[in-house]
C-alpha positions in Angstrom: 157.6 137.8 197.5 155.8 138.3 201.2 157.4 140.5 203.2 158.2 139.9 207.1 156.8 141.6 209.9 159.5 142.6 212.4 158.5 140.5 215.0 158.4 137.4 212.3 162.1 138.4 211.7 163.2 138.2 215.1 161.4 135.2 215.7 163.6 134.1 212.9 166.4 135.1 213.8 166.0 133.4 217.5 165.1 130.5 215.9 168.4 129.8 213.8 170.4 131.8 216.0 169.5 129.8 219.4 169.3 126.1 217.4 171.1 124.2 215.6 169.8 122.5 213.0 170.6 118.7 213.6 172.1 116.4 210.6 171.7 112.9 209.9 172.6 109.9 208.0 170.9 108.7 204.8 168.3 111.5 204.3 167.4 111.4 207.6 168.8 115.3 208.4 166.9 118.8 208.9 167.2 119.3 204.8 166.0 115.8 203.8 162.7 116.1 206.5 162.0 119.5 204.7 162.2 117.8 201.4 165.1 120.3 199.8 167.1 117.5 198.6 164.6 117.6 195.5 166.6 120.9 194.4 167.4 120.5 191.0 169.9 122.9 188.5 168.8 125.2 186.3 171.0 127.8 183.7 171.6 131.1 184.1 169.0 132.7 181.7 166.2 130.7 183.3 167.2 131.5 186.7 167.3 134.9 185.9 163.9 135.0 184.3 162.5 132.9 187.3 164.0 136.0 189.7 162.6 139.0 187.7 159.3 137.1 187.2 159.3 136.7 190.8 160.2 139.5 191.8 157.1 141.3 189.8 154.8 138.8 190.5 155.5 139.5 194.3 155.9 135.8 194.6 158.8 132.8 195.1 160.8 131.3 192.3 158.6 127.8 193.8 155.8 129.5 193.0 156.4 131.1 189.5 157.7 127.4 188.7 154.8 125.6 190.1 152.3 128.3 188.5 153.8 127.2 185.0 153.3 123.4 185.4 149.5 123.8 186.4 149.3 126.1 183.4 150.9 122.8 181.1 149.0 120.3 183.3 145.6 122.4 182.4 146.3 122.5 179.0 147.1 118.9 178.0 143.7 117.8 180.2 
């Protein structure tokens, strides 16, 4: 996973410190614009596998996951 710079952290920080992330009716909220009501669950054994294969890979869960289905996509074209 990418590591922050200091000043990225405190720019962060400011950022969710200093504003309020604003809610809305029907989808129409901070979460719903940023598209994270496509979240889905997952069990334990793969989440843990997603987190160590992160973790080595140096990359995001969303990545290891999105890595895999270009792998299938490739392979069934």
């Amino acid at each position: 996973m990418a590591r922050m710079t200091e000043e990225e952290a405190i720019a962060l920080d400011k950022k969710w410190t200093e504003i309020t992330p604003k809610v809305g009716p029907n989808g129409s909220g901070f979460l719903a614009r940023r598209r994270a009501a496509h979240m889905i669950t997952i069990d334990g054994l793969s989440a843990d596998y997603l987190f160590s294969k992160a973790i080595a890979d140096h990359k995001t869960p969303a990545e290891i996951v999105s890595d895999m289905i270009q792998e299938r996509l490739a392979v069934v074209q």
